[in-house]
C-alpha positions as CSV (number, residue, x, y, z in Angstrom):
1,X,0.0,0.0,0.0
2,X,2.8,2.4,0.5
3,X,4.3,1.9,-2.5
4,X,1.3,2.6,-4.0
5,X,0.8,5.4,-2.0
6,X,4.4,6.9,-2.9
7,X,3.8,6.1,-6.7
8,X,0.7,8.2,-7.1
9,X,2.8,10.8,-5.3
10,X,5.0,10.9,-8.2
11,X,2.3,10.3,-10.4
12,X,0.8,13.8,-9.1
13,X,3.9,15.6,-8.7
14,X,5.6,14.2,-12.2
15,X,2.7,12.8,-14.3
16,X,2.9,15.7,-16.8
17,X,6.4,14.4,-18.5
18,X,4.6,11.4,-19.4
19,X,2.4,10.4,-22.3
20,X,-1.1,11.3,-22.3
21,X,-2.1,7.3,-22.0
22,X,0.8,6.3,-19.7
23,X,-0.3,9.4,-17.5
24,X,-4.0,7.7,-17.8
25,X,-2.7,3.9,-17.5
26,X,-0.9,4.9,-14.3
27,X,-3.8,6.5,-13.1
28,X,-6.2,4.1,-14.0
29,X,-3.6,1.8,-11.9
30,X,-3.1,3.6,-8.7
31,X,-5.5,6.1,-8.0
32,X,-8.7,3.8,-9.7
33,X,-7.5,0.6,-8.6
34,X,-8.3,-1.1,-11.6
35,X,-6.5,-4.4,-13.1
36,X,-4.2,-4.8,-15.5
37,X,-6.8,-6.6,-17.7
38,X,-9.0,-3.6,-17.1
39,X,-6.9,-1.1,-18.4
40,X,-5.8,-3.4,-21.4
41,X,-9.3,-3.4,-22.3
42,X,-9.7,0.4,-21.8
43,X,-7.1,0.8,-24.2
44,X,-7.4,-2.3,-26.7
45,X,-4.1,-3.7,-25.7
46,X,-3.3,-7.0,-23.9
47,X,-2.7,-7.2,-19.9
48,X,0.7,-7.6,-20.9
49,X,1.2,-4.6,-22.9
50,X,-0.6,-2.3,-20.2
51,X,1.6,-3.8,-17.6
52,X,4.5,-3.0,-19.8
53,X,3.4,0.5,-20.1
54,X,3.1,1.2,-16.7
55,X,6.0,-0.4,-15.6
56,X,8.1,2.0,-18.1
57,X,5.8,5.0,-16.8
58,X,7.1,3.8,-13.1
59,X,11.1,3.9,-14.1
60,X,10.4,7.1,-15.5
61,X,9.1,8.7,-12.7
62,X,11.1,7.0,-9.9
63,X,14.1,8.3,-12.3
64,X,13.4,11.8,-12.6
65,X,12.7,11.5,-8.6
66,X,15.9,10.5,-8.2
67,X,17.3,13.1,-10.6
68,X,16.0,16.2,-9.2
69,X,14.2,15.5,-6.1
70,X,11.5,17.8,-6.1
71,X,8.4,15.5,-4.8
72,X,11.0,14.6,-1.6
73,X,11.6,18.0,-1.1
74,X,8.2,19.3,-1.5
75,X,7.4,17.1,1.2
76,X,9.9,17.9,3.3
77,X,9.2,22.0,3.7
78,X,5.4,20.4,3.8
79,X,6.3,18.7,6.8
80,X,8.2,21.6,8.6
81,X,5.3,24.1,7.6
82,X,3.2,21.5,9.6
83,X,5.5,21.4,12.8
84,X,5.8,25.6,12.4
85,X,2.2,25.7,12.3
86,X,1.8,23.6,15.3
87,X,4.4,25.7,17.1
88,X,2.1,28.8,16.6
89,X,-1.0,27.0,17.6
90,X,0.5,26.1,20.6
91,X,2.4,29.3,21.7
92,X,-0.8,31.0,21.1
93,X,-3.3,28.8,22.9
94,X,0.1,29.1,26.1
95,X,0.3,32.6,26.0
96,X,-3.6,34.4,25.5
97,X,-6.6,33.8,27.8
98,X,-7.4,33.5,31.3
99,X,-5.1,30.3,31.7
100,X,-1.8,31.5,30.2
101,X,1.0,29.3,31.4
102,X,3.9,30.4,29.2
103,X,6.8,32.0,31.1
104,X,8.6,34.9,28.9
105,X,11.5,32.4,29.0
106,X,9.2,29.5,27.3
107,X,7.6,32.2,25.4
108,X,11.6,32.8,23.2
109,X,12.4,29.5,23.5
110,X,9.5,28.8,21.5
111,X,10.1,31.7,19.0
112,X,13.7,30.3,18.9
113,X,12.4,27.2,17.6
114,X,10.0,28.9,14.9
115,X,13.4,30.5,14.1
116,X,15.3,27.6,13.7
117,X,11.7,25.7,11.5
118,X,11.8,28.9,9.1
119,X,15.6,28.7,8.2
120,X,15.3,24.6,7.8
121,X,12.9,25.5,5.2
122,X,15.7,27.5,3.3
123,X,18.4,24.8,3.4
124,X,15.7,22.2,2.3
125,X,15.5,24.2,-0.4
126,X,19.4,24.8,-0.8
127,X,19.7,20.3,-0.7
């Protein structure tokens, strides 16, 4: 499931640079769920022939992945925009309200680490 998962990733973040029916094949494949056998017959080929198309549209993508990176790092500042968000929810619920529990200290500390989120996303971008 993961592998699916990671494939319709690249699918999404790469599918352009493929052909209009390997784009659809793969689709058809991953994000449909059909069989091989279906998509054959979507396309009046065998299951052999769709299998061999999506097999070349999966080396390209995974290639090109491993070429430039993009989807990994897209992911990554995706990731650190979640933890940076989470920071602020939590620094805001600490310090506002009638139950404010953040010390001034706590208060920077947590800044600090905003600070520190907010460069990372720079030299994710720099990798």
């Amino acid at each position: 499931m993961a592998k699916d998962f990671e494939m319709g990733y690249l699918l999404d973040f790469y599918g352009e640079v493929l052909t209009p029916k390997q784009r659809e094949m793969l689709r058809q494949y991953y994000n449909d769920d059909l069989s091989l056998s279906e998509i054959g017959e979507n396309f009046g080929i065998t299951r052999q022939g769709a299998r061999d198309a999506i097999k070349h549209g999966e080396t390209t993508l995974k290639e090109l992945e491993a070429k430039v990176g993009f989807a990994a790092r897209y992911r990554r500042v995706q990731e650190t925009l979640e933890q940076l968000e989470q920071l602020v929810i939590d620094a805001r619920f600490e310090c506002t309200g009638l139950y404010a529990k953040l010390t001034t200290t706590e208060y920077v500390e947590t800044l600090n680490k905003m600070l520190g989120l907010i460069r990372s996303i720079d030299e994710v971008n720099e990798s």
